[in-house]
C-alpha positions in Angstrom: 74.0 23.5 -68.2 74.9 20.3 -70.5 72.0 18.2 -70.7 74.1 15.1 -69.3 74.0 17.2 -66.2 70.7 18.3 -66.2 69.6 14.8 -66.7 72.1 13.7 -63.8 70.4 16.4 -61.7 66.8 15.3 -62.0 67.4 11.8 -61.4 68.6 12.3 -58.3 66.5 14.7 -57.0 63.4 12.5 -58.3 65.6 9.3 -56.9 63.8 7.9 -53.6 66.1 8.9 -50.3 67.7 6.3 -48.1 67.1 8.3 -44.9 64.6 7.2 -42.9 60.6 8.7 -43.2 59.8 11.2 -40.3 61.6 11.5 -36.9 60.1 7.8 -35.4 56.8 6.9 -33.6 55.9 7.9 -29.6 56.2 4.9 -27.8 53.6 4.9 -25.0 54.8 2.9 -21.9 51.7 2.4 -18.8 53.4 1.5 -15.6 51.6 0.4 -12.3 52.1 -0.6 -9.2 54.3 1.9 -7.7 55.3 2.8 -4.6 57.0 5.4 -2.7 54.6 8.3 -4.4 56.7 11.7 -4.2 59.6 10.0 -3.6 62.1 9.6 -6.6 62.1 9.2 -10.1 61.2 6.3 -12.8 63.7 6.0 -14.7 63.0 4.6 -18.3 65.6 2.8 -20.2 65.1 1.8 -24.0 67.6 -0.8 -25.2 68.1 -1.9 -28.7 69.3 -5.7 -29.4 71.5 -7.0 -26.1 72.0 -10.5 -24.5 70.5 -9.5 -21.3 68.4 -6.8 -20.2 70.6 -4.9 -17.8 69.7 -1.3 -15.6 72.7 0.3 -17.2 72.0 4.2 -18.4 75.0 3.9 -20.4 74.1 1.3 -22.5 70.5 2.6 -23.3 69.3 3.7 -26.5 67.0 6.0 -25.4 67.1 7.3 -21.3 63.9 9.3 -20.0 62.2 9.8 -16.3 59.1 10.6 -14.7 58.4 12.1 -11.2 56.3 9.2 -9.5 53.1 11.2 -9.1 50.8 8.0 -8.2 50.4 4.7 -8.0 49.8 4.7 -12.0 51.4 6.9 -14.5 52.2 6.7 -18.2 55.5 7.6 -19.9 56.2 8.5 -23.5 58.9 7.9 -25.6 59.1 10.2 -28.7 60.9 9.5 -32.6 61.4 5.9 -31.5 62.6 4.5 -35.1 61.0 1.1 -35.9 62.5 -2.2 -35.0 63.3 -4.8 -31.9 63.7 -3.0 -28.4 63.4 -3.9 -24.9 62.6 -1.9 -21.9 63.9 -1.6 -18.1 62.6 0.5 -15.6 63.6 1.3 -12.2 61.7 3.4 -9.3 64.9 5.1 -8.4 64.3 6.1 -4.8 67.5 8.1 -4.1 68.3 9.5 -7.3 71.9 8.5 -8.2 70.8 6.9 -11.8 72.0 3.1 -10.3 70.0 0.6 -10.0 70.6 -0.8 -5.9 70.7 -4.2 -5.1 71.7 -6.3 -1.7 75.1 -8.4 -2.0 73.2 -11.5 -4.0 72.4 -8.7 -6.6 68.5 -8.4 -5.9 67.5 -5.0 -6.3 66.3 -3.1 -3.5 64.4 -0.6 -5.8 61.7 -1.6 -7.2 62.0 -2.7 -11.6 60.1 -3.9 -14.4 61.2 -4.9 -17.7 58.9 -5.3 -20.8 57.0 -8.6 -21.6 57.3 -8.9 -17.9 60.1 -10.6 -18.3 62.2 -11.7 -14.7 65.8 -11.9 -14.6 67.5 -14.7 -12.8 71.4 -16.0 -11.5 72.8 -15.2 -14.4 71.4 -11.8 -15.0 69.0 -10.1 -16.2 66.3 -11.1 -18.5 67.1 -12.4 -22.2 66.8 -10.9 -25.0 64.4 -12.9 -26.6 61.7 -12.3 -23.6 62.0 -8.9 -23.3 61.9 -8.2 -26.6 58.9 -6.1 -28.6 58.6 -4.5 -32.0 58.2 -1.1 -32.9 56.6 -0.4 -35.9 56.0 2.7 -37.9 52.5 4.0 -36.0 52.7 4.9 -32.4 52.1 2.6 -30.4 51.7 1.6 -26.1 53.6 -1.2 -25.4 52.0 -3.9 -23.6 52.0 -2.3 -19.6 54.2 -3.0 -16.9 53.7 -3.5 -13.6 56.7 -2.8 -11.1 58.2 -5.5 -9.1 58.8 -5.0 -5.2 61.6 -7.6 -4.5 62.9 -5.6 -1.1 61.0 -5.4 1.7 60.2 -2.0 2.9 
């Protein structure tokens, strides 16, 4: 092998990578306050940067769910990469992955979103509310408790 090529070689092997370290940190997410044990699922949406913090499965940067065991439980989130996420959660009582809400657009399943941060007529919560960082340990964010805004 010319030694140009061989010098060529071991700099970029010895050259530091651009990829990212490791597959992320688990992001540990304590939620109280449910309702309806046995029935449904949580549903766990992780959003990345967005104006408002919608219920949107689409949108979501990460999508998990938990069977609603109790009145507590605790989700995890695995190879989160660091940086600026919100969270939305909904107790989704019939299982069609949609947030319901009456004709104003309240929800009639019961949510929480991260910072505890409410929503209002324009949507839901900002951005800059709902917003927490991710760093590069795990981590528990700070916990949620679901809100009940239909009456059952």
């Amino acid at each position: 092998m010319p030694r140009a090529l061989l010098l060529l070689s071991m700099l970029l092997l010895s050259a530091p990578s651009s990829a990212p370290a490791g597959d992320g940190v688990t992001l540990t997410i304590p939620v109280s306050n449910l309702r309806h044990v046995g029935q449904g699922e949580l549903v766990v949406l992780l959003y990345r940067e967005v104006a408002r913090i919608p219920f949107d499965p689409s949108t979501a940067f990460l999508r998990t769910s938990a069977k609603v065991t109790g009145a507590t439980l605790t989700v995890t989130l695995p190879a989160v990469p660091p940086g600026d996420y919100a969270l939305s959660l909904c107790h989704d009582l019939d299982g069609d992955g949609e947030l319901r809400t009456n004709f104003l657009g309240i929800p009639r399943e019961d949510v929480a979103i991260s910072n505890g941060a409410k929503g209002g007529p324009a949507g839901g919560p900002k951005w800059e509310v709902a917003a927490f960082a991710v760093g590069s340990e795990d981590q528990t964010v700070t916990p949620l408790s679901m809100s009940h805004m239909a009456k059952d």
